[in-house]
TIFIDREN-116867 format. One record per residue (C-alpha): residue number from 1; residue in three letters; chain; x, y negated, z. Coordinates in steps of 0.25 Angstrom, whole numbers, plus 2048, in hexadecimal, padded with zeros to 3 digits. Each point is the difference from the previous one (the first is absolute). Layout:
PT/n/res/chain/u/v/w
PT/NUM/ALA/A/X/Y/Z
...
***
This chain:
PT/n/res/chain/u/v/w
PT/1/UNK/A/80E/807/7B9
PT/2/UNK/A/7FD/7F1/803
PT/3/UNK/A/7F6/7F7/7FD
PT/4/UNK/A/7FC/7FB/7F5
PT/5/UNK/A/7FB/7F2/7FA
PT/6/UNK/A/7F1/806/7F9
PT/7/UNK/A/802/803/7F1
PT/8/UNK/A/7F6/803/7F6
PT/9/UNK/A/801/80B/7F3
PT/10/UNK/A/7F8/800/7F5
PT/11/UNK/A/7F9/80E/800
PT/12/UNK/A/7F4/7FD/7F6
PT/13/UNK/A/7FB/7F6/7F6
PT/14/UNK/A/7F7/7FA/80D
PT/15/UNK/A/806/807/80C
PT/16/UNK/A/80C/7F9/80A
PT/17/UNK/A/808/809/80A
PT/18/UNK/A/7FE/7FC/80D
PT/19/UNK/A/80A/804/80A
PT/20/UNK/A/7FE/808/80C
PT/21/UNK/A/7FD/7F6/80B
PT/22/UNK/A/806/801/80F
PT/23/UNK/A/7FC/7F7/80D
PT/24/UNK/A/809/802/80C
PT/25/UNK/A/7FD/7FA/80C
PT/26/UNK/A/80A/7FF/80A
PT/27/UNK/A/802/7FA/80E
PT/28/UNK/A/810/800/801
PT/29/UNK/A/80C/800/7F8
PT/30/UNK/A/801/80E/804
PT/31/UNK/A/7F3/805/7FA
PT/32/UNK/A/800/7F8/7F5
PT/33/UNK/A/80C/807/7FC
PT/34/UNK/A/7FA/80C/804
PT/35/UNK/A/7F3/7FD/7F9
PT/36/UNK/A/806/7F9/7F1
PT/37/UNK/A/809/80D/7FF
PT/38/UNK/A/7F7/809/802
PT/39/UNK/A/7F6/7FA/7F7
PT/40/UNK/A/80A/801/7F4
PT/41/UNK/A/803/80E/805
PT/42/UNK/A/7F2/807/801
PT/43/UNK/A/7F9/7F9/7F4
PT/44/UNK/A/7FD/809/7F5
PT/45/UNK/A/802/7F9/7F2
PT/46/UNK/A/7F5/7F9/7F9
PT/47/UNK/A/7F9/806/7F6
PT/48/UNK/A/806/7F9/7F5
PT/49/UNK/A/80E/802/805
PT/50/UNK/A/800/7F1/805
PT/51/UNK/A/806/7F8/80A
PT/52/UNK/A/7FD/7FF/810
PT/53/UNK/A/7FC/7F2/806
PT/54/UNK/A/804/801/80F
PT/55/UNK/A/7F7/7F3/806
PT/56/UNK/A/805/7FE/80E
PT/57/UNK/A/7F8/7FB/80E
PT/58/UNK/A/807/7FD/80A
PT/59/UNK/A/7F8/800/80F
PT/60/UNK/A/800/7F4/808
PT/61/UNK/A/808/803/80D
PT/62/UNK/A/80A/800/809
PT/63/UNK/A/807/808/7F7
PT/64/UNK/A/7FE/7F9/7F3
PT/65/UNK/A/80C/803/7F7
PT/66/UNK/A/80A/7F2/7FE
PT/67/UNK/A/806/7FC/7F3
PT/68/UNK/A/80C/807/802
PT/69/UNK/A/7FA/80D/805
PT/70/UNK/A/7F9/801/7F4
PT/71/UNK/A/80C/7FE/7F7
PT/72/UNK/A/807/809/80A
PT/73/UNK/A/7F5/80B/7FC
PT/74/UNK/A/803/7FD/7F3
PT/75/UNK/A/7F3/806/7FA
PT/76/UNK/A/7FA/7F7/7F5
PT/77/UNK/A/7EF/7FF/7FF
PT/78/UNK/A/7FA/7F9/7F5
PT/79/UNK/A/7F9/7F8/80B
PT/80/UNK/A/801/7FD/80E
PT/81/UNK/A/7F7/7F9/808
PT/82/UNK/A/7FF/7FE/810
PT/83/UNK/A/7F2/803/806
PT/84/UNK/A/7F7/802/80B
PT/85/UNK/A/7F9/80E/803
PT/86/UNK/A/7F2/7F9/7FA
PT/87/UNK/A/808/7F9/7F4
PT/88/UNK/A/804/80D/7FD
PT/89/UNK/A/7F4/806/801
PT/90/UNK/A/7F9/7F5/7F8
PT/91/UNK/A/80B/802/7F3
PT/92/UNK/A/7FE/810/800
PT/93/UNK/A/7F2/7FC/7FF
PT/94/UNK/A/802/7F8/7F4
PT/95/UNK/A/80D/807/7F9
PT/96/UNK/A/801/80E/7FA
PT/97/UNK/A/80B/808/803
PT/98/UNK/A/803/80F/7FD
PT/99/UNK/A/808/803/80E
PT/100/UNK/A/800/7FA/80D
PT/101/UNK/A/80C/804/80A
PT/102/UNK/A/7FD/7F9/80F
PT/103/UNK/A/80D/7FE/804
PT/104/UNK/A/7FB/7FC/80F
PT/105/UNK/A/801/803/80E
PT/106/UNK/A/7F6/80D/803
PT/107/UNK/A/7F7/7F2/806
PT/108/UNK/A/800/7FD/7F3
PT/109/UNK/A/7FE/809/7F9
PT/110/UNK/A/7F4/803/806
PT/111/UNK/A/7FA/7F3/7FF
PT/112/UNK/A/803/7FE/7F3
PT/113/UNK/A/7F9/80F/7FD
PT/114/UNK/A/7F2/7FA/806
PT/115/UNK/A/801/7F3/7F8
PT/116/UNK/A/803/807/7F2
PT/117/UNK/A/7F5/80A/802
PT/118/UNK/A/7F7/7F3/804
PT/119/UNK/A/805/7F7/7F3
PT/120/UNK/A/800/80D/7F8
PT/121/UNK/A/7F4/806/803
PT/122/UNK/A/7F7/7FD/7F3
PT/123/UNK/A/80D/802/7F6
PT/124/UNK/A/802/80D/7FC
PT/125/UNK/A/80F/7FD/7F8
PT/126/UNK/A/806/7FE/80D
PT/127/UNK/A/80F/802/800
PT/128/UNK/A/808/80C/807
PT/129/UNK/A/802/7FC/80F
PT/130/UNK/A/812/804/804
PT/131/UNK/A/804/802/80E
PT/132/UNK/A/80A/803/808
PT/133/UNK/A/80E/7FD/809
PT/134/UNK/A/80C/7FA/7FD
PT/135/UNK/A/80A/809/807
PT/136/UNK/A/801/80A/80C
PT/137/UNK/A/7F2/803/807
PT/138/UNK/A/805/802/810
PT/139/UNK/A/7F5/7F8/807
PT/140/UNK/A/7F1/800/801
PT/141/UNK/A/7FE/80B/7F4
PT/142/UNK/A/7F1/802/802
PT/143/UNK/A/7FD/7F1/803
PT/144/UNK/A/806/7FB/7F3
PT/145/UNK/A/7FB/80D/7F7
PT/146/UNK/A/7F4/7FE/805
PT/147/UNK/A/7FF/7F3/7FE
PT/148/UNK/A/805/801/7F1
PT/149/UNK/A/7F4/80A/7FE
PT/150/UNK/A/7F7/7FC/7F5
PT/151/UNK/A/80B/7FC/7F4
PT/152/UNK/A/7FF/80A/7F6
PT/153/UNK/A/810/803/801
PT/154/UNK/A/806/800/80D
PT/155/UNK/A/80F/803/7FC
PT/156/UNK/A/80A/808/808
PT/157/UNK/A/80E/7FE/7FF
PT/158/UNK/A/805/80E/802
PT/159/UNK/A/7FA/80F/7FF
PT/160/UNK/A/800/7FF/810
PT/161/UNK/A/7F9/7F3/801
PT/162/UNK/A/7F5/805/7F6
PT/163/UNK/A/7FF/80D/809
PT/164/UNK/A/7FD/7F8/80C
PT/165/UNK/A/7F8/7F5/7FA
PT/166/UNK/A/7F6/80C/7FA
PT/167/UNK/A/801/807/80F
PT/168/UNK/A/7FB/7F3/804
PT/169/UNK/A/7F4/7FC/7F8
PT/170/UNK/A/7FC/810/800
PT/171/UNK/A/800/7FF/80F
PT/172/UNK/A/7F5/7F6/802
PT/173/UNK/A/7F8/804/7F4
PT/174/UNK/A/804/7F6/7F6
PT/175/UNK/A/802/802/7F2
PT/176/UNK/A/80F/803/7FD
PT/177/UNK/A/7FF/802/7F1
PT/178/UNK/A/808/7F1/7FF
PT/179/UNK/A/80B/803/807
PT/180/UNK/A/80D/801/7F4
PT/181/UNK/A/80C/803/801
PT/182/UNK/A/80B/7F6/7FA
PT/183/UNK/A/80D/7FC/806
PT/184/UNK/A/806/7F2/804
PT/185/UNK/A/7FE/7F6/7F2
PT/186/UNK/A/80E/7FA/804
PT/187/UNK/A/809/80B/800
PT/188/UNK/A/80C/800/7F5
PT/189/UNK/A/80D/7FD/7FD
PT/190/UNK/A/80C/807/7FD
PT/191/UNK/A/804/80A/808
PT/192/UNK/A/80D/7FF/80A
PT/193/UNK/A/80B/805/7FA
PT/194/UNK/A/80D/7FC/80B
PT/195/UNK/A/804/7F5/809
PT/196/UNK/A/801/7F2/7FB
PT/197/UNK/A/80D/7F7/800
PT/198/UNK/A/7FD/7FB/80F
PT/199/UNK/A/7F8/80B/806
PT/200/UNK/A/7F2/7FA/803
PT/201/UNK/A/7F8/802/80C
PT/202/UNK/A/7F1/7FA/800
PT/203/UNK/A/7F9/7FF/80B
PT/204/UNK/A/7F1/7FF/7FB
PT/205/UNK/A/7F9/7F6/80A
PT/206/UNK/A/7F0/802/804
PT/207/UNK/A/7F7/7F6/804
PT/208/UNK/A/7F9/805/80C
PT/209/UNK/A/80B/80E/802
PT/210/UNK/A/804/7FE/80B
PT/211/UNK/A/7F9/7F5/807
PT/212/UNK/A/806/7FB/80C
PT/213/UNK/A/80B/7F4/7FF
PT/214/UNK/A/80B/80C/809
PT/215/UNK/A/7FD/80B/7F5
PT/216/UNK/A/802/7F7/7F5
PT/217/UNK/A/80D/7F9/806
PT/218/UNK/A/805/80E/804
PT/219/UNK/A/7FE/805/7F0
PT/220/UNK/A/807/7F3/7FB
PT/221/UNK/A/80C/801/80A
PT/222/UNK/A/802/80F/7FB
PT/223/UNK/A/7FF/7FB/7F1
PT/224/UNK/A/80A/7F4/805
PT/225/UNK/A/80B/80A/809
PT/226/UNK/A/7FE/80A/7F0
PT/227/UNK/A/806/7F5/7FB
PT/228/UNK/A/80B/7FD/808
PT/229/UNK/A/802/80F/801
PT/230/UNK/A/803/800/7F2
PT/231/UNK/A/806/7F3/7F9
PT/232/UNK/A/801/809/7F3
PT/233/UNK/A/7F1/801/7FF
PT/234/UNK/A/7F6/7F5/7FB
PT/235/UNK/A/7F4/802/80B
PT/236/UNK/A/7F2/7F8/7FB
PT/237/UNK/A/7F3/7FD/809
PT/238/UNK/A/7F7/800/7F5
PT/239/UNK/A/7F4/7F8/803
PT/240/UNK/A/7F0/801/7FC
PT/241/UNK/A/7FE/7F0/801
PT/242/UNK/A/806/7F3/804
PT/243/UNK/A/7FC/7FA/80C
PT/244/UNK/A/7F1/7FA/800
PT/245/UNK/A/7FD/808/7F5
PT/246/UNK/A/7F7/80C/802
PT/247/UNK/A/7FE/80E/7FB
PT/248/UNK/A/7F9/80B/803
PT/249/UNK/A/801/801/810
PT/250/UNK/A/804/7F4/808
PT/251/UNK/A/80D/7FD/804
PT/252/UNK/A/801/7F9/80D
PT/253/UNK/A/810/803/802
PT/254/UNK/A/806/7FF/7F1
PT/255/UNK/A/810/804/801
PT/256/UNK/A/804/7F3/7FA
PT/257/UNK/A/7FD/7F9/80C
PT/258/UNK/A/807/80B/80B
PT/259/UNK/A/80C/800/7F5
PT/260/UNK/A/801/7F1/801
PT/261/UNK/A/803/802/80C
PT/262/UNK/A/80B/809/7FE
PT/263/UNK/A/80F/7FF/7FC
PT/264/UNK/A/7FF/808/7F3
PT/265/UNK/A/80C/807/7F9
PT/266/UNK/A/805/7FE/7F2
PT/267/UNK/A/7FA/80B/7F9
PT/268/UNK/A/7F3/7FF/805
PT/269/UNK/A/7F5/7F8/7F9
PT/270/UNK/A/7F0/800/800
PT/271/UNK/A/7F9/802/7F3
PT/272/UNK/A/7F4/7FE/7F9
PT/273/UNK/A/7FC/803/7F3
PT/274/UNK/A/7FB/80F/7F9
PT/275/UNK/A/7FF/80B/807
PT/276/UNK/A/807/808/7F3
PT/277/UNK/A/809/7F6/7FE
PT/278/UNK/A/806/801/80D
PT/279/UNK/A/7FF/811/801
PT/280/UNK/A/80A/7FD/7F2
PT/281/UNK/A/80B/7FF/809
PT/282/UNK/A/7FD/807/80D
PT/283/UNK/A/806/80C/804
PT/284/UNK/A/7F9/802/80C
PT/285/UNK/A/7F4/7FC/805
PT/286/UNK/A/7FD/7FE/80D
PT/287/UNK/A/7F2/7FD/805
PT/288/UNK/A/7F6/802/80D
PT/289/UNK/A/7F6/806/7F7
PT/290/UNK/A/7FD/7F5/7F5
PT/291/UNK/A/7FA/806/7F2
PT/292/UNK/A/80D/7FC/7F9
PT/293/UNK/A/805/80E/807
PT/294/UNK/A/7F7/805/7F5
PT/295/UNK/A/807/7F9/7F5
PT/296/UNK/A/80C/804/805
PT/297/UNK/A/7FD/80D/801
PT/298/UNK/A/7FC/802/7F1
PT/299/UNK/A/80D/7FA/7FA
PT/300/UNK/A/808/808/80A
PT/301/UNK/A/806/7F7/807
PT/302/UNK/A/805/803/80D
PT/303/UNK/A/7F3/7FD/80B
PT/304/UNK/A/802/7FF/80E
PT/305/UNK/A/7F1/7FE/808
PT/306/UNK/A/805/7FA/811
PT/307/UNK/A/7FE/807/80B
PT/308/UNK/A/807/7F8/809
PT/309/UNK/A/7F2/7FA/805
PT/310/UNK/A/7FA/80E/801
PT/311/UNK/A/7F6/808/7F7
PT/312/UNK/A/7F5/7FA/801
PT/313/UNK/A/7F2/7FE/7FA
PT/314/UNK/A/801/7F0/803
PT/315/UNK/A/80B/800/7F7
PT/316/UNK/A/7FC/808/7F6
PT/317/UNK/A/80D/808/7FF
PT/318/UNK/A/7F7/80D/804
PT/319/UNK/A/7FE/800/7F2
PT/320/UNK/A/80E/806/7FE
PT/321/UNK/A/800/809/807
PT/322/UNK/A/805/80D/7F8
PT/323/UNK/A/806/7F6/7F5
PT/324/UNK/A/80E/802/805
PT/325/UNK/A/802/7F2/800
PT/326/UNK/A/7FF/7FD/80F
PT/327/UNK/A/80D/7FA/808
PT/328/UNK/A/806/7F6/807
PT/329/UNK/A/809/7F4/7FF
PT/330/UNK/A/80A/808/809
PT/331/UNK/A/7FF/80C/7F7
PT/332/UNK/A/802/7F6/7F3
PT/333/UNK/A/80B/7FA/806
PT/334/UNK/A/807/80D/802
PT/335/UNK/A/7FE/802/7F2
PT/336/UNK/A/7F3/80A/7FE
PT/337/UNK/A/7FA/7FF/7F4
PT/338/UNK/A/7F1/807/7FF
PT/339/UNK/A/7FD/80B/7F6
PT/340/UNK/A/7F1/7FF/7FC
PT/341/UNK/A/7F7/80D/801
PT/342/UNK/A/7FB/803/7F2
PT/343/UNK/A/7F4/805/804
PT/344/UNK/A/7FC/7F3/809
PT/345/UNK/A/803/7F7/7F6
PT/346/UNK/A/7F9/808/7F6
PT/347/UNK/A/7F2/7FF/806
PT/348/UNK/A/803/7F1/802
PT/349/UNK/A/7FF/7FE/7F2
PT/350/UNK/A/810/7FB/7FD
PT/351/UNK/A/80B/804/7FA
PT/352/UNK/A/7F9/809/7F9
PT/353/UNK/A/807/800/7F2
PT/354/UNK/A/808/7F4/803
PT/355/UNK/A/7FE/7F2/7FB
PT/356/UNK/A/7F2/7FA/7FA
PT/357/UNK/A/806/801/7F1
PT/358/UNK/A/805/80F/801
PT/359/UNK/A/7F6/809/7FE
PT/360/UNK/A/7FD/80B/80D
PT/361/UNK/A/7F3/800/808
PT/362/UNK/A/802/7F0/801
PT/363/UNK/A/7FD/7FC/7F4
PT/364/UNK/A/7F2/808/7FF
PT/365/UNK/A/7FC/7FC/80F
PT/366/UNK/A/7F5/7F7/7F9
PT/367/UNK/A/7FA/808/7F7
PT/368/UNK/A/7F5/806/80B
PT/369/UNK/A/7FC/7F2/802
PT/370/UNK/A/7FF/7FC/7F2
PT/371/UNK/A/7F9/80A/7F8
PT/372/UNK/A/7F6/800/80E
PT/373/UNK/A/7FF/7F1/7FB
PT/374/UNK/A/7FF/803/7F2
PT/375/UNK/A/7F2/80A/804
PT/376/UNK/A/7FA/7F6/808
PT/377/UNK/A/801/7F6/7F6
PT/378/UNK/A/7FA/808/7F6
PT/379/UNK/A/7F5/804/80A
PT/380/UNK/A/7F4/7FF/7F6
PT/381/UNK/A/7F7/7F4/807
PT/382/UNK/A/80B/7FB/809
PT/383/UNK/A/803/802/80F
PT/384/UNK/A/7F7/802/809
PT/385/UNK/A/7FF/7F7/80E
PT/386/UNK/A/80B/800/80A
PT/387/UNK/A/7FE/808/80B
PT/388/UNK/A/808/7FE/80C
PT/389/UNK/A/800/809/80C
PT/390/UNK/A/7FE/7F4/80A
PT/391/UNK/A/7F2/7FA/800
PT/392/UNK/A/7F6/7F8/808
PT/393/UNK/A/7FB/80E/804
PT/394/UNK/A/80D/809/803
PT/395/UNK/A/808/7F3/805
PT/396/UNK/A/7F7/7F6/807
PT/397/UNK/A/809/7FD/808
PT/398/UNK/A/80C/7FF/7F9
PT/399/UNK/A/7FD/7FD/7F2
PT/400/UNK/A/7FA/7F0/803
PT/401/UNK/A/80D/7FB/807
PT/402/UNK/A/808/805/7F3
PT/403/UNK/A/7F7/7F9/7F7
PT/404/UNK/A/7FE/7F3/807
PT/405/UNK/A/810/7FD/801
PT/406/UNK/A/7FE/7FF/7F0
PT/407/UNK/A/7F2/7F8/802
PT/408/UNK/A/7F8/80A/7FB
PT/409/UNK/A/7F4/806/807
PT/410/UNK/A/7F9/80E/803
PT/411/UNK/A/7FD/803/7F3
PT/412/UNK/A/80C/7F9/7F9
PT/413/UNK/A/7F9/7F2/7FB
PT/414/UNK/A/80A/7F4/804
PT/415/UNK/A/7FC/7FA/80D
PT/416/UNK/A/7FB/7F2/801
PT/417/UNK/A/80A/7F6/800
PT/418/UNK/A/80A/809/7FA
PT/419/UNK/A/80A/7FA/7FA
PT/420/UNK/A/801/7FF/7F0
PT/421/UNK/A/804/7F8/7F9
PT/422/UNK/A/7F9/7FE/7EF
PT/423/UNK/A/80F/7FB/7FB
PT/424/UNK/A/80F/7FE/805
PT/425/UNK/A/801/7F7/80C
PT/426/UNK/A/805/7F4/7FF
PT/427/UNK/A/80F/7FA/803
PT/428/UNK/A/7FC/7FA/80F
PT/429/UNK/A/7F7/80E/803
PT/430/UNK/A/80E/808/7FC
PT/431/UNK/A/808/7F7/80A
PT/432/UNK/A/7F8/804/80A
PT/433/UNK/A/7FE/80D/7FC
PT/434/UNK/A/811/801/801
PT/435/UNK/A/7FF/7F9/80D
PT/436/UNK/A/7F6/809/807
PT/437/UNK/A/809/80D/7FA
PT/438/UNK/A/80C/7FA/806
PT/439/UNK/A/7FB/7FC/80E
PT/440/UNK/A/7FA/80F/800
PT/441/UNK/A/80E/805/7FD
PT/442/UNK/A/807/7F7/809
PT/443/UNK/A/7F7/806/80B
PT/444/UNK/A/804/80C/7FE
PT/445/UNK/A/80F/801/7FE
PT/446/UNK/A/800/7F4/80B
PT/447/UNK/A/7F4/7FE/809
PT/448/UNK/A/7FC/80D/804
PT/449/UNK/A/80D/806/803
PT/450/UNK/A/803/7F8/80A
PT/451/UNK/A/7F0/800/806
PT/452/UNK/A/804/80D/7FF
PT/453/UNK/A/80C/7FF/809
PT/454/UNK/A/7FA/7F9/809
PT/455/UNK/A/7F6/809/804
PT/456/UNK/A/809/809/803
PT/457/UNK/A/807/7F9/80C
***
């Protein structure tokens, strides 16, 4: 269901429909996928029946989503707008909207969560606060619950995910009333039915899994010596962003650069481009333990999660273990192909009736969330303050850092000197604002790796 542009319906002689109005705030191409979809998933229909108006805000970062990765996404908001954390406070302050999804880091999240409840604190029609992840949850699951605590919906992508996330918030005496079950907003497509006319193999690329410059050459020579193996086969390294460009973890070692360095053969080629419209043709999926396992998984294409660099909780493949999935290039190149277990996938919240568009469990994952929107909208007298688990009193130590990285103090008031800005910035203040991001991403990808290097003589 995609965004779109506001509409009005005349439903009285003196009374104008007004559509059901959705800010997502997103700090990477990844979340603001993440965020936009499910905005357009979970929102109940408006009372008249009208339209949604999906206003986007994009967070100023590293990570701030290009052009092109926007178009890549391929969601469309009514209005997008890049600011800073104080900027966005400043315009929730001032605009009204029925649902909020924060489509942050847990960090952010956070923050964000103190300065709403500061700049909403003498407004009782304040909108219904969305949470959650964007994929697989294998790493720091109490910091980045916890720090999502407060929203009045913190979704789970999967029956197990909403099980732990409720053991969590129960455990430390939080409330876990928010905590909904849904599934991942961009799963869909039709399901696999046979091989293609060449045999595709797709190895799904991650930022940051694995890390180190030998695991990603050793995973991109394997790929390579696939290809060679089998002429027959069109073998793709299917890449999340160009080089300089940014998503949702940084990527000092991208494979175009080690691939440059490489004779490559004539059926392989790196891709970009929609994750859905590159599983259109795949017939096997081969990944360390990227959520596009997930979308594969749920169309029933053939899903392979490595373990030639081990099991291991740095790489998140722990996550699949009792999928069926697990394997390794030598085991590919001998022929295996996987058979997922039902159950697994089942509790992942996948493949569960088939494609987005027919029918099953799939196709109602949503429902929980919306009609829990739908009461809380209706809630006579509005919502009441957001209450996050971390304060001044349970956190002192913690919870200042987390707010001053957005400029915001103790209490969630913008520091001093903070910056915001009352209008767009200006042609010479972009140019420098595009310099500063690319001289950070050159340290990245360029600078630090080889400090890094050298401190290891």
């Amino acid at each position: 269901m995609p965004a779109s542009a506001a509409s009005t319906t005349t439903t009285g002689p003196a009374e104008t429909a007004r559509p059901r109005r959705i800010a997502v705030l997103a700090d990477s191409d990844t979340r603001w996928k993440w965020g936009a979809l499910t905005a357009n998933r979970i929102a109940p229909a408006g009372p008249d029946g009208s339209d949604l108006r999906l206003d986007g805000y994009l967070l100023r970062g590293r990570a701030t989503p290009t052009a092109r990765q926007l178009r890549e996404v391929g969601v469309r908001a009514d209005a997008l707008h890049e600011v800073t954390a104080v900027e966005f406070l400043r315009a929730m302050a001032e605009e009204s909207y029925d649902i909020l999804v924060l489509a942050l880091v847990g960090g952010g999240v956070q923050a964000m969560l103190h300065g709403l409840k500061r700049v909403w604190e003498d407004r009782a029609d304040r909108p219904v606060v969305v949470t959650g992840y964007v994929g697989v949850v294998y790493e720091k699951l109490a910091d980045g619950l916890l720090l999502r605590h407060g929203a009045d919906l913190v979704l789970a992508n999967s029956r197990q995910d909403a099980e732990r996330f409720r053991a969590v918030y129960e455990g430390v005496g939080a409330d876990a009333s928010s905590v909904t079950e849904v599934a991942l907003p961009f799963l869909g497509g039709e399901p696999y039915t046979g091989e293609h006319d060449p045999y595709t193999v797709v190895f799904a690329a991650q930022p940051s899994v694995p890390e180190s410059r030998k695991d990603r050459t050793y995973l991109l020579n394997r790929l390579i010596r696939h290809a060679r193996a089998h002429p027959e086969r069109e073998v793709l390294l299917k890449l999340r962003s160009k080089p300089g460009e940014h998503t949702t973890h940084i990527e000092e070692l991208p494979y175009q650069k080690l691939a440059q360095k490489t004779d490559l053969p004539p059926n392989f080629r790196l891709v970009y481009g929609h994750m859905g419209e590159v599983l259109d043709r795949t017939d096997l999926l081969v990944t360390v333990s990227s959520t596009a396992a997930l979308e594969s998984l749920h169309r029933r294409i053939p899903t392979v999660v490595l373990t030639d660099l081990g099991v291991r909780e740095a790489l998140g493949n722990h996550h699949f273990v009792g999928s069926g999935c697990l394997a390794s290039w030598d085991q590919l190149d001998a022929g295996h192909r996987p058979v997922p277990d039902e159950e697994w996938v089942a509790r992942q919240g996948v493949a569960a009736g088939g494609s987005s568009s027919g029918g099953g469990s799939y196709a109602t994952a949503f429902d929980a969330a919306r009609e829990r929107i739908a009461e809380l909208l209706a809630q006579p007298g509005g919502l009441p303050p957001l209450t996050p688990y971390y304060t001044p009193a349970t956190a002192p130590g913690y919870l200042p850092g987390i707010l001053a990285r957005h400029h915001l103090g103790p209490d969630g008031t913008p520091l001093p000197g903070a910056p915001a800005a009352d209008r767009e910035p200006g042609p010479v203040r972009q140019i420098v604002r595009r310099a500063a991001r690319g001289a950070y991403r050159h340290g990245v990808q360029r600078v630090a790796p080889v400090i890094r290097r050298m401190g290891e003589l």
